[in-house]
One Martini backbone bead per residue (centre of mass of N, CA, C, O) as a GRO file, in nm:
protein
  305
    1UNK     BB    1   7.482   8.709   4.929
    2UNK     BB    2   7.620   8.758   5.175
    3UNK     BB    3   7.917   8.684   5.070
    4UNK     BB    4   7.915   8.915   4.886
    5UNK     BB    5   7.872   9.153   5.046
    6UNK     BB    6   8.129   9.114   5.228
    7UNK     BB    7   8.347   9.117   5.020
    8UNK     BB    8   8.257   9.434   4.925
    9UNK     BB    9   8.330   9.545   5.220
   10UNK     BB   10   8.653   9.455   5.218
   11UNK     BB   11   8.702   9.597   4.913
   12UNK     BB   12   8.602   9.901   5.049
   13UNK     BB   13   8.801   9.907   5.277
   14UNK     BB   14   9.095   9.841   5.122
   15UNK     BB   15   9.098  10.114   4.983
   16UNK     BB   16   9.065  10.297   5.229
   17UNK     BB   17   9.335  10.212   5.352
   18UNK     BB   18   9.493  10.234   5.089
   19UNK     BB   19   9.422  10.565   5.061
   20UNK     BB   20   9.511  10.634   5.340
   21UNK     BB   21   9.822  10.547   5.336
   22UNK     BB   22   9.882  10.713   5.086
   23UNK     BB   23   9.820  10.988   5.221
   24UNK     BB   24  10.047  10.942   5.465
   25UNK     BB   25  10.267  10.883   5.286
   26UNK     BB   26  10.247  11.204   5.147
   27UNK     BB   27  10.242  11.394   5.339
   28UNK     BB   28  10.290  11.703   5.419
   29UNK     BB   29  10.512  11.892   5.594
   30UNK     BB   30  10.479  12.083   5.841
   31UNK     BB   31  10.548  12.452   5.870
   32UNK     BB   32  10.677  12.677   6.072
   33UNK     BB   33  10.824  13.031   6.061
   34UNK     BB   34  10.890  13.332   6.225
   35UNK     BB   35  10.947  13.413   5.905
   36UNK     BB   36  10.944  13.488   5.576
   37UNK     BB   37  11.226  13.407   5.498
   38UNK     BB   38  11.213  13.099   5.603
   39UNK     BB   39  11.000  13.022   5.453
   40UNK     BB   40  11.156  13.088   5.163
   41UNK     BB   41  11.372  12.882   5.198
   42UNK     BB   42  11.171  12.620   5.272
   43UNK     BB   43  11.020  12.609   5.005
   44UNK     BB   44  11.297  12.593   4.825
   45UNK     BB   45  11.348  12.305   4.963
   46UNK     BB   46  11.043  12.150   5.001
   47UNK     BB   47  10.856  12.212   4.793
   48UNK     BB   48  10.550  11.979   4.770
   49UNK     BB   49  10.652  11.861   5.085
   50UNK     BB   50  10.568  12.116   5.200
   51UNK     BB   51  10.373  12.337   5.423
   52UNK     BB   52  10.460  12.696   5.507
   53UNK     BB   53  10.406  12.902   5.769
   54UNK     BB   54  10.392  13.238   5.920
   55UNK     BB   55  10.419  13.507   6.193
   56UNK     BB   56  10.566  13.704   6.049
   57UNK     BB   57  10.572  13.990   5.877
   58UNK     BB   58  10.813  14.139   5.689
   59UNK     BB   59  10.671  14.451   5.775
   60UNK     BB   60  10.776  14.346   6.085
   61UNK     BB   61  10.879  14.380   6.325
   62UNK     BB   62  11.052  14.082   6.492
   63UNK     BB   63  11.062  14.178   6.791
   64UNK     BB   64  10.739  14.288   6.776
   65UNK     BB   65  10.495  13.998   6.849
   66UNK     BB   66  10.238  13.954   6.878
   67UNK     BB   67  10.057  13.693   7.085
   68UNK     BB   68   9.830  13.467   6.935
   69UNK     BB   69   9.633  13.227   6.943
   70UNK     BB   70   9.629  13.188   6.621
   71UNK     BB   71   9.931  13.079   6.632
   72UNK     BB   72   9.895  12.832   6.813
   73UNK     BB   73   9.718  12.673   6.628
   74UNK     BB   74   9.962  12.641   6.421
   75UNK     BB   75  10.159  12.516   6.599
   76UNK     BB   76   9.967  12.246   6.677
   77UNK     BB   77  10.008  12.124   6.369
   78UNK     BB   78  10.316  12.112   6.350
   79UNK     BB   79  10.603  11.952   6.300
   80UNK     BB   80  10.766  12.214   6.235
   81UNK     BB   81  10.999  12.475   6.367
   82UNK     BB   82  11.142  12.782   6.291
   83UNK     BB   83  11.424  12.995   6.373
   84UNK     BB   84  11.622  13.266   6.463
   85UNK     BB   85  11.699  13.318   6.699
   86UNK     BB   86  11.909  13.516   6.864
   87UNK     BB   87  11.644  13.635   7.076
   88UNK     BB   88  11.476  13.777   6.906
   89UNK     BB   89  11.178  13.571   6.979
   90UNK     BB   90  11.164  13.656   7.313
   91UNK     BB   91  10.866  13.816   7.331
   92UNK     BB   92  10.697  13.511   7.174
   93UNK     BB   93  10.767  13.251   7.123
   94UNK     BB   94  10.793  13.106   7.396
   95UNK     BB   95  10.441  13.139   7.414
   96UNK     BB   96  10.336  13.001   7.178
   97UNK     BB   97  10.484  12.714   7.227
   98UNK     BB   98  10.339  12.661   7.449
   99UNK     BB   99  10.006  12.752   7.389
  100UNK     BB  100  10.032  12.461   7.175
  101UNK     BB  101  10.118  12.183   7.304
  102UNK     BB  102  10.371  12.082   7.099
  103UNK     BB  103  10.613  11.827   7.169
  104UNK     BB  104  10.779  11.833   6.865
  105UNK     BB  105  10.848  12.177   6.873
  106UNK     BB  106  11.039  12.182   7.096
  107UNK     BB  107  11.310  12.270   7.245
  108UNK     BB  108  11.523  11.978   7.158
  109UNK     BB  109  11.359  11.884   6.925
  110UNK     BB  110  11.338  11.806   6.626
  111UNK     BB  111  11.130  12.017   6.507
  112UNK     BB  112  11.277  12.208   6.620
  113UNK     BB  113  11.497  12.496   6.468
  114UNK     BB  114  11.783  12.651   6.451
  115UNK     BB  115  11.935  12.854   6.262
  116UNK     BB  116  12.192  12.972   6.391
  117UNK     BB  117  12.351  12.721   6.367
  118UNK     BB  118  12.477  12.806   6.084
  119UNK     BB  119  12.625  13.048   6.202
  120UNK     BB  120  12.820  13.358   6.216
  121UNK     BB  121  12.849  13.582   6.415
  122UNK     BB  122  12.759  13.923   6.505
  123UNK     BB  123  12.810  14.141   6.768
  124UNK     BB  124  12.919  14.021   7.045
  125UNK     BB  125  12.914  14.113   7.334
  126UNK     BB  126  13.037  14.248   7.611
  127UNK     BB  127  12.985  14.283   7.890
  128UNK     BB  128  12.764  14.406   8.051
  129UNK     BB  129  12.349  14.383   8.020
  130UNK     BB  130  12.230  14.637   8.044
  131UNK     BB  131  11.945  14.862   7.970
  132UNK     BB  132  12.177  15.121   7.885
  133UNK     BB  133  12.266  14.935   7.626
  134UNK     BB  134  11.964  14.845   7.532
  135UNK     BB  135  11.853  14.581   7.315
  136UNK     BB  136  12.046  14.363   7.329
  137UNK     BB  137  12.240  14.058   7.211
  138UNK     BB  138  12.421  13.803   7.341
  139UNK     BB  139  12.485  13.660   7.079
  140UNK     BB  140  12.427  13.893   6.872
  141UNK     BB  141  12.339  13.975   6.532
  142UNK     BB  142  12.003  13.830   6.421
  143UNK     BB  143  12.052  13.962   6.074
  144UNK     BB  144  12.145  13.701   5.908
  145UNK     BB  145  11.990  13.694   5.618
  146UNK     BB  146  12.144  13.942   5.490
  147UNK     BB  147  12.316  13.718   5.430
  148UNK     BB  148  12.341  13.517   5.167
  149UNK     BB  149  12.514  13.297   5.257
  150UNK     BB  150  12.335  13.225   5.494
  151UNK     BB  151  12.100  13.111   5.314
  152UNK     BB  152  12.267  12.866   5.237
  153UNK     BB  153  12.317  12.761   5.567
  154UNK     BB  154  11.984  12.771   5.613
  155UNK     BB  155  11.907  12.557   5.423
  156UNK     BB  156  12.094  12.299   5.541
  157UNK     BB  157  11.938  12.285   5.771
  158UNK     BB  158  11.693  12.230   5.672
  159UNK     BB  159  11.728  12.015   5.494
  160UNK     BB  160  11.821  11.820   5.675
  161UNK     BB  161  11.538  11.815   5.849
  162UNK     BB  162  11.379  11.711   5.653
  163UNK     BB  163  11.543  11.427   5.629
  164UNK     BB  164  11.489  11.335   5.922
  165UNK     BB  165  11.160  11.392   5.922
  166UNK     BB  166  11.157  11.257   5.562
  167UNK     BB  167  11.316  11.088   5.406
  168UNK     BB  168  11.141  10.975   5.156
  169UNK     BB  169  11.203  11.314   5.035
  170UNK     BB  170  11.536  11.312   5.002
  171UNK     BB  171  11.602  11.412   4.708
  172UNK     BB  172  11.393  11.639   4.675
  173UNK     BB  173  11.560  11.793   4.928
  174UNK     BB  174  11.826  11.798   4.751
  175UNK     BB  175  11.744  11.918   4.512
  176UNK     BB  176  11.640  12.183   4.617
  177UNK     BB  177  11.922  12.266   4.708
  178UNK     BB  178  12.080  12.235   4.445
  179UNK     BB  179  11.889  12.497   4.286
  180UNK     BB  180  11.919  12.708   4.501
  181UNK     BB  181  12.246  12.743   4.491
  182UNK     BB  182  12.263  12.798   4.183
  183UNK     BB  183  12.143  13.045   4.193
  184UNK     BB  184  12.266  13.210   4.390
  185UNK     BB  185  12.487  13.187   4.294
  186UNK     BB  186  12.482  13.396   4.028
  187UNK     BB  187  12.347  13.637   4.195
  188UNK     BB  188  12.603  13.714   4.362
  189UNK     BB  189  12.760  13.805   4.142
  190UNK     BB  190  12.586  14.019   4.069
  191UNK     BB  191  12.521  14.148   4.339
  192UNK     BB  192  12.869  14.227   4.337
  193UNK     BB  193  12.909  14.393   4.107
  194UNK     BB  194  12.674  14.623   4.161
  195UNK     BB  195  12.829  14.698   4.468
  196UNK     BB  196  13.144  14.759   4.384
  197UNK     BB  197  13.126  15.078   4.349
  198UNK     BB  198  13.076  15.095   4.719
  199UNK     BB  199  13.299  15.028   4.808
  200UNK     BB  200  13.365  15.157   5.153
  201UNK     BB  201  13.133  15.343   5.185
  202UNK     BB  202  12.891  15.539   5.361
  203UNK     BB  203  12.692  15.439   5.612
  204UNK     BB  204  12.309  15.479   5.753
  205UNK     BB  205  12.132  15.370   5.993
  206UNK     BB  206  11.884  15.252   6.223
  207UNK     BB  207  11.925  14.972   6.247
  208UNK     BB  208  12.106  14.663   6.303
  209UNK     BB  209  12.021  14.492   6.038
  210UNK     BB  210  12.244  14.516   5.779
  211UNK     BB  211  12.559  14.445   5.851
  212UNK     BB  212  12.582  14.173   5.717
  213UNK     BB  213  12.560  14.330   5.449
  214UNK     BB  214  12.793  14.545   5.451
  215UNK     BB  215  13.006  14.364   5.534
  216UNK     BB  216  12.996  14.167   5.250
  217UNK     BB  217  13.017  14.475   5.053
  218UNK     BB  218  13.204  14.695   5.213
  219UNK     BB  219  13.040  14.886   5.414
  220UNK     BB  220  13.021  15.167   5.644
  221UNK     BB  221  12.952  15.257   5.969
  222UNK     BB  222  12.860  15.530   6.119
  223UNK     BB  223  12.546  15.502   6.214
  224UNK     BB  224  12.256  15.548   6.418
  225UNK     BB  225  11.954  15.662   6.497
  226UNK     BB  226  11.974  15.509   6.721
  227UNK     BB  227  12.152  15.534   7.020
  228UNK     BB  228  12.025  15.254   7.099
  229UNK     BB  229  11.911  14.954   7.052
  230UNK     BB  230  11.558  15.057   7.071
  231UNK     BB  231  11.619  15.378   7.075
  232UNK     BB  232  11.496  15.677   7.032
  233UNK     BB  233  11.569  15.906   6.899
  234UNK     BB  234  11.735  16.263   6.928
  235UNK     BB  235  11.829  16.544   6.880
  236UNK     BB  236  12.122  16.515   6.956
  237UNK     BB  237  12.205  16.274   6.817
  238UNK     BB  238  12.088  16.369   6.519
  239UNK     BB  239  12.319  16.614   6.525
  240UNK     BB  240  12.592  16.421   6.570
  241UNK     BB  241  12.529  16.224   6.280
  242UNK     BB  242  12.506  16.462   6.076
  243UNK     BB  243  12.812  16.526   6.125
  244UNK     BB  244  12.927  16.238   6.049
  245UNK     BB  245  12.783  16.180   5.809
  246UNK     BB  246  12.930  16.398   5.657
  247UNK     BB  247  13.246  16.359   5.719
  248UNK     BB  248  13.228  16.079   5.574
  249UNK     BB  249  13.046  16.072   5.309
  250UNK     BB  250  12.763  15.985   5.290
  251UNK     BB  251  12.513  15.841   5.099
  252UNK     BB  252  12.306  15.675   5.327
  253UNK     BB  253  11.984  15.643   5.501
  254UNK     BB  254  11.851  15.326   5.630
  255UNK     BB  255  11.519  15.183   5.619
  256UNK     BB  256  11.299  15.050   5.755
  257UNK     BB  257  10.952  15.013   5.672
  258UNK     BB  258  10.880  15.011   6.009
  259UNK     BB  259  10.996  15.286   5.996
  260UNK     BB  260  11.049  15.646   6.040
  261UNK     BB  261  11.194  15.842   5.810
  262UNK     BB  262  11.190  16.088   5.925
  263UNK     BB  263  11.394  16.063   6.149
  264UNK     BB  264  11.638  16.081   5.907
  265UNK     BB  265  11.592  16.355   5.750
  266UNK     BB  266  11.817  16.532   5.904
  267UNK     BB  267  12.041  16.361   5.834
  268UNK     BB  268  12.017  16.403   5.517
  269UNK     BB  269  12.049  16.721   5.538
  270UNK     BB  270  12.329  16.725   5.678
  271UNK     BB  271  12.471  16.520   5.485
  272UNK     BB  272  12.359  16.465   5.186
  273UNK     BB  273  12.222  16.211   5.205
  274UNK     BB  274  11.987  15.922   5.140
  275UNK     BB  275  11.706  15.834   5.176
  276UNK     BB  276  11.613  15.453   5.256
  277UNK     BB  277  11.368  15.252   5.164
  278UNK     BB  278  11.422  14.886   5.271
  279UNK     BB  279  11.381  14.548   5.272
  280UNK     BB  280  11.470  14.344   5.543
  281UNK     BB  281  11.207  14.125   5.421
  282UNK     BB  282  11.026  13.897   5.303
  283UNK     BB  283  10.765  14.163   5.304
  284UNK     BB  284  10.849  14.412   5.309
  285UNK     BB  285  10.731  14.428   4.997
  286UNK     BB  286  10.550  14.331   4.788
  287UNK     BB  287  10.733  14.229   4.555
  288UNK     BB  288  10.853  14.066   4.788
  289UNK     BB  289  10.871  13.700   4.747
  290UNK     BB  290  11.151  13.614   4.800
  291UNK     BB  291  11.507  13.607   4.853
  292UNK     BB  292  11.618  13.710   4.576
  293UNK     BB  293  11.440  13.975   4.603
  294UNK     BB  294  11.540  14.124   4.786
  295UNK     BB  295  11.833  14.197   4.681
  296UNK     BB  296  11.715  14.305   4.414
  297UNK     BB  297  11.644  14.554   4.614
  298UNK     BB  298  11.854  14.646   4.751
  299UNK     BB  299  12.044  14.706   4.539
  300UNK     BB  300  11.911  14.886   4.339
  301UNK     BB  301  11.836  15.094   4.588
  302UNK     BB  302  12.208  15.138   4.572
  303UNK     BB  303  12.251  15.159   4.231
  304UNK     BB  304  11.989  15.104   4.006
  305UNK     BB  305  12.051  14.761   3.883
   0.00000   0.00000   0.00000
């Protein structure tokens, strides 16, 4: 009696072992990423085999985000964490991986990935870098998810390392990036079709976000309503904008959706261009819900098709 209890108590063990073993053999890839667009590549990439969470809400300037606690618990069992890099998130990223603790995911590990190794960067400055010249950039203009064709080069350092920390459903991220490249080539057709007789056009930002997106598309751009990056518009350069933006038959002036569009409204009164807020970010607007769905909704707003 007492050998057939013993019996079952191994072959009770042996199915927990083996179940154990199961489950840890397909657990997803935990991915935590700085804004909801990589998330958004993430997911297209990663399909059933990670589980995503991001730090960013597409609706929050992604330049000034608190560093919650909340935040560093996500990111303590984190496998992997994605990053815009080029300093987006250099006043609050540095502070999360830090007092998250997970060794795993520090810059310089498997786990890190800063995405922007993957693009050529725009509008890297040069000389002195002093705070008179605004909240410039060392690296460069880092809205570069802005550019489709950068979103494919974004899957693709994704994907390699989704394959390097995950071999075993190496196939698995290999189909979702060629499903994914393949349905963007088709978009971007379409993309370009309805941006192209804009090309040439006259156009004003609010901050350089969209750069990436004019530079591809062929749109001019005039000025920004702030008057060096991060400096709150004035007086004087709203009305020197409004003049220039006339002289060139500005057609928009496009507005980020957590910027003030008020700031924006008087230059399009003096220049007659219309004023328009558009997402710069995956969930920057309720129903953009994918990477797709942005552009989609960018160039409508822009075109109406």
């Amino acid at each position: 009696m007492k050998n057939l209890l013993f019996e079952h108590l191994i072959f009770a063990a042996a199915l927990l072992a083996s179940s154990f073993a199961s489950n840890t053999a397909h657990a997803a890839v935990q991915v935590v990423t700085s804004t909801q667009d990589l998330a958004a590549l993430t997911a297209e990439v990663g399909g059933a085999d990670v589980v995503v969470s991001t730090i960013a809400r597409g609706d929050l300037d992604p330049h000034f985000i608190d560093a919650k606690p909340s935040f560093m618990v996500k990111l303590a069992s984190a496998d992997m964490v994605v990053v815009v890099g080029m300093e987006l998130e250099i006043g609050w990223m540095p502070a999360l991986l830090t007092g998250a603790r997970n060794a795993k995911i520090q810059p310089g590990s498997r786990g890190y990935l800063d995405a922007s190794t993957a693009i050529v960067p725009i509008e890297v400055p040069s000389g002195s870098m002093d705070r008179s010249r605004g909240d410039l950039h060392p690296q460069g203009n880092p809205h570069y998810w802005l550019d489709p064709e950068n979103g494919r080069r974004i899957a693709r350092v994704i994907e390699a390392r989704l394959i390097e920390l995950d071999p075993t459903h190496a196939v698995n991220y290999q189909r979702n990036l060629g499903a994914f490249e393949a349905k963007l080539t088709q978009k971007e057709a379409d993309w370009a079709a309805k941006m192209a007789p804009l090309k040439g056009a006259s156009i004003v930002g609010y901050h350089s976000t969209y750069d990436y997106f004019f530079s591809r598309y062929g749109l001019k751009i005039v000025g920004f309503v702030e008057p060096k990056p991060g400096i709150p518009p004035t007086p004087s350069h709203t009305l020197e904008l409004g003049a220039a933006a006339k002289a060139a038959g500005a057609k928009f002036v496009v507005v980020e959706p957590f910027h003030n569009p008020a700031d924006a409204t008087p230059i399009g009164t003096a220049s007659g261009a219309k004023v328009v807020t558009v997402p710069s970010a995956v969930g920057g607007l309720a129903d953009v819900k994918t990477y797709f769905d942005l552009f989609d909704r960018i160039v409508f707003t822009l075109t109406g098709k």
